[in-house]
C-alpha positions in Angstrom: 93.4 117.4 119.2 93.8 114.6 116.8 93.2 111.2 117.5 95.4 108.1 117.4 93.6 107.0 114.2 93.9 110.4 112.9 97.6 110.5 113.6 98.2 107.1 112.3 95.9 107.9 109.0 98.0 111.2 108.7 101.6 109.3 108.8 100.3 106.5 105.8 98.6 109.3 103.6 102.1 111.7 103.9 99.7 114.5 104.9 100.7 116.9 107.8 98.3 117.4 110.9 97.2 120.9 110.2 95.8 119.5 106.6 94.5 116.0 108.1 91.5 114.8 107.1 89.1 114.2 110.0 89.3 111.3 112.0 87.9 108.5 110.5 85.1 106.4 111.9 86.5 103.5 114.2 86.6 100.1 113.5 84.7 97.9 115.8 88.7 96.2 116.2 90.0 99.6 116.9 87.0 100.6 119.3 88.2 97.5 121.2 91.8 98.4 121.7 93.2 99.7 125.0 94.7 103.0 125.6 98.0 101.5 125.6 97.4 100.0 122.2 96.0 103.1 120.7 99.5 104.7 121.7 101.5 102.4 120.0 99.9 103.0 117.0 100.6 106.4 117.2 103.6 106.2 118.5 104.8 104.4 115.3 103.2 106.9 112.8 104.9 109.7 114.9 108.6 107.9 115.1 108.6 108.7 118.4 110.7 105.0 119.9 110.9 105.9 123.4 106.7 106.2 123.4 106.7 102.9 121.5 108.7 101.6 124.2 105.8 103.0 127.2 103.0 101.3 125.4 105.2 98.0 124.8 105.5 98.3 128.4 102.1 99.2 129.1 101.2 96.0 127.4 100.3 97.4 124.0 99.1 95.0 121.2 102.6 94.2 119.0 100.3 92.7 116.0 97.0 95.8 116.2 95.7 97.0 112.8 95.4 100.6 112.3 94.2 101.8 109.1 94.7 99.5 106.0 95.3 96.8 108.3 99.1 97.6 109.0 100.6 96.6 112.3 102.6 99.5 114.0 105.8 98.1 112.6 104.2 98.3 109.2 103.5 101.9 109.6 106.7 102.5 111.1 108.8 101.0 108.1 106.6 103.3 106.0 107.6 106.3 107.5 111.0 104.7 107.8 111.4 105.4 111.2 114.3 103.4 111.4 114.5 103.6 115.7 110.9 103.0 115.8 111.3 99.8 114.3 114.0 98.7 115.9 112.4 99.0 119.0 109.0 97.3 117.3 111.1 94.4 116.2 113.4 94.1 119.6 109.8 93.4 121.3 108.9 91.0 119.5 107.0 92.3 116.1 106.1 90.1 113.7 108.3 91.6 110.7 106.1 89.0 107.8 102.7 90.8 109.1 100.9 92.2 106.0 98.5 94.6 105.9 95.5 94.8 103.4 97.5 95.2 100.5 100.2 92.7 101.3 103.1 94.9 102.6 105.2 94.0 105.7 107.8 95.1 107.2 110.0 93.2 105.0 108.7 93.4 101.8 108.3 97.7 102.3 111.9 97.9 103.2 113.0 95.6 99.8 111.3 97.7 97.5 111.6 101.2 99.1 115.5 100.5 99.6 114.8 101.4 103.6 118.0 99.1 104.1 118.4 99.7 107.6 115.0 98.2 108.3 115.4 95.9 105.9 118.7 94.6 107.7 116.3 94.5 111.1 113.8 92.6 109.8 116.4 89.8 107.8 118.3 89.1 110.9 114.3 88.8 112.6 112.8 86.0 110.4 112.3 87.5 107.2 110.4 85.3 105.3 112.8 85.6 101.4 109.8 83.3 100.2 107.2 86.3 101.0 105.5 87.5 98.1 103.7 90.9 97.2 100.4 92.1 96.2 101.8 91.5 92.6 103.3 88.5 93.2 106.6 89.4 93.4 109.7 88.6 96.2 111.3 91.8 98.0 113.9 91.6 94.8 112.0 92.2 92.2 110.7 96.2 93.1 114.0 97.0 94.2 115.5 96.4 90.8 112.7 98.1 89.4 113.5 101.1 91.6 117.3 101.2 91.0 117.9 100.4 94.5 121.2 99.2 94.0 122.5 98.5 97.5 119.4 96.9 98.4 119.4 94.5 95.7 122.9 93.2 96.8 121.8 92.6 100.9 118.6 91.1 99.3 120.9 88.7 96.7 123.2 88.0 99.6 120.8 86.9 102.0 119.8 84.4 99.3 116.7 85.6 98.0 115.8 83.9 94.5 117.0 85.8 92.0 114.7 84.1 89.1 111.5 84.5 90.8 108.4 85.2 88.2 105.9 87.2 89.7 102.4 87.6 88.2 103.4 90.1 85.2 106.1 87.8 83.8 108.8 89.3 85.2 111.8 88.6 87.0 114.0 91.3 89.0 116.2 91.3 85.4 113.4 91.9 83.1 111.8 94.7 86.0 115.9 96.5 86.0 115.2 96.4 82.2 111.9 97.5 81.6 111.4 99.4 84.3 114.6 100.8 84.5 116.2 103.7 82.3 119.5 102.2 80.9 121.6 104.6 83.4 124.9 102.7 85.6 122.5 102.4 88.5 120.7 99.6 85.9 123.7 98.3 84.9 125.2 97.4 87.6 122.0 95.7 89.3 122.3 94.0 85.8 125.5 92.7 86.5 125.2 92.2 90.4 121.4 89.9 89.7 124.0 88.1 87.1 126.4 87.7 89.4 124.1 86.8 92.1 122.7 83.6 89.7 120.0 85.7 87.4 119.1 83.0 84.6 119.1 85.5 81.8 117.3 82.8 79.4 114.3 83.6 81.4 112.0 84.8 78.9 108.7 87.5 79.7 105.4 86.6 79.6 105.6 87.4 75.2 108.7 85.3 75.1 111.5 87.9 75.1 114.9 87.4 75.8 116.7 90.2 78.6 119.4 91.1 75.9 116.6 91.8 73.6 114.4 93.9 76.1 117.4 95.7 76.8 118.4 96.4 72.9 115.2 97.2 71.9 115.5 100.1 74.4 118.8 100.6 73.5 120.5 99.7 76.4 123.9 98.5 74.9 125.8 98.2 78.7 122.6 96.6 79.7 122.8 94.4 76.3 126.3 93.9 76.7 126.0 91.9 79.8 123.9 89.5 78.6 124.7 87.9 75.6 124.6 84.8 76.0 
């Protein structure tokens, strides 16, 4: 039978049980843990809201780290388990909590376009000022990743829309450079616009948007932003 960490190591690596590595060696924090902790953990790799519920009950640990230092709710948004957070958050999870490489709740959601988490965790304290391992806001990798919708709740809850994280880039020059010139980028083009995008914002080599966007020929993207 696999164990909790095994379980919970299984859900973040997107294996399936019958090809799961064996159980990794516990942490000193993890040999510490109760039973009802343990459970919650797995319980939020497995999706399974009504056991996350028990071990909430049972006095289980909101804020344990399993492996990689995510909380349950972290592991849960990975999966998105979208019930299994709920339930996390409704009792009281921390939705800012990293783990050890700077995702939360929050920021997951943002850039993996899990909106219905991402709703959860902005009505729960969502920090907009929260930054990623790159230092980048929730925004910015959900431009990159044409995550349309998700761009607008993150806009309208009133994330910045100019934020430079550490490569130079704002959301705009990510939808740009990162992006491939299809409607999808064109219209987070014109919704980051829209939503107060300063498109004189130059990269870190001094490059305008428009001229990111027409050296890749981009015209729509172009289009939008002369200036």
């Amino acid at each position: 039978m696999l164990t909790a960490s095994a379980i919970i190591a299984t859900a973040l690596l997107g294996t399936t049980a019958c090809t799961a590595p064996a159980a990794p060696t516990p942490t000193s924090e993890e040999s510490a843990m109760t039973d009802a902790t343990r459970d919650l953990l797995a319980a939020a790799a497995a999706g399974d809201a009504a056991a996350v519920q028990s071990a909430v009950d049972a006095g289980a640990d909101l804020e344990a780290r399993g492996p990689g230092g995510a909380t349950p709710l972290v592991i849960a948004t990975k999966q998105n388990h979208v019930d299994t957070a709920r339930a996390l958050i409704e009792a009281g999870a921390d939705v800012n909590a990293k783990d050890d490489i700077q995702d939360s709740a929050y920021l997951y959601a943002g850039a993996r376009g899990h909106d219905e988490i991402l709703k959860l965790t902005l009505a729960n304290g969502a920090d907009l000022k929260s930054t990623n391992r790159y230092g980048g806001t929730a925004l910015i990798p959900a431009c990159e990743r044409g995550h349309l919708e998700t761009v607008q709740i993150l806009l309208d809850a009133g994330v910045d829309p100019n934020h430079v994280n550490n490569l130079n880039w704002t959301g705009l020059h990510e939808a740009i450079v990162l992006g491939d010139g299809s409607q999808v980028y064109v219209d987070i083009v014109e919704a980051l616009i829209e939503g107060g995008a300063d498109i004189s914002i130059r990269d870190g080599d001094g490059v305008l948007p428009h001229d990111l966007a027409a050296s890749r020929g981009f015209d729509a993207i172009a289009a939008l932003l002369e200036g």
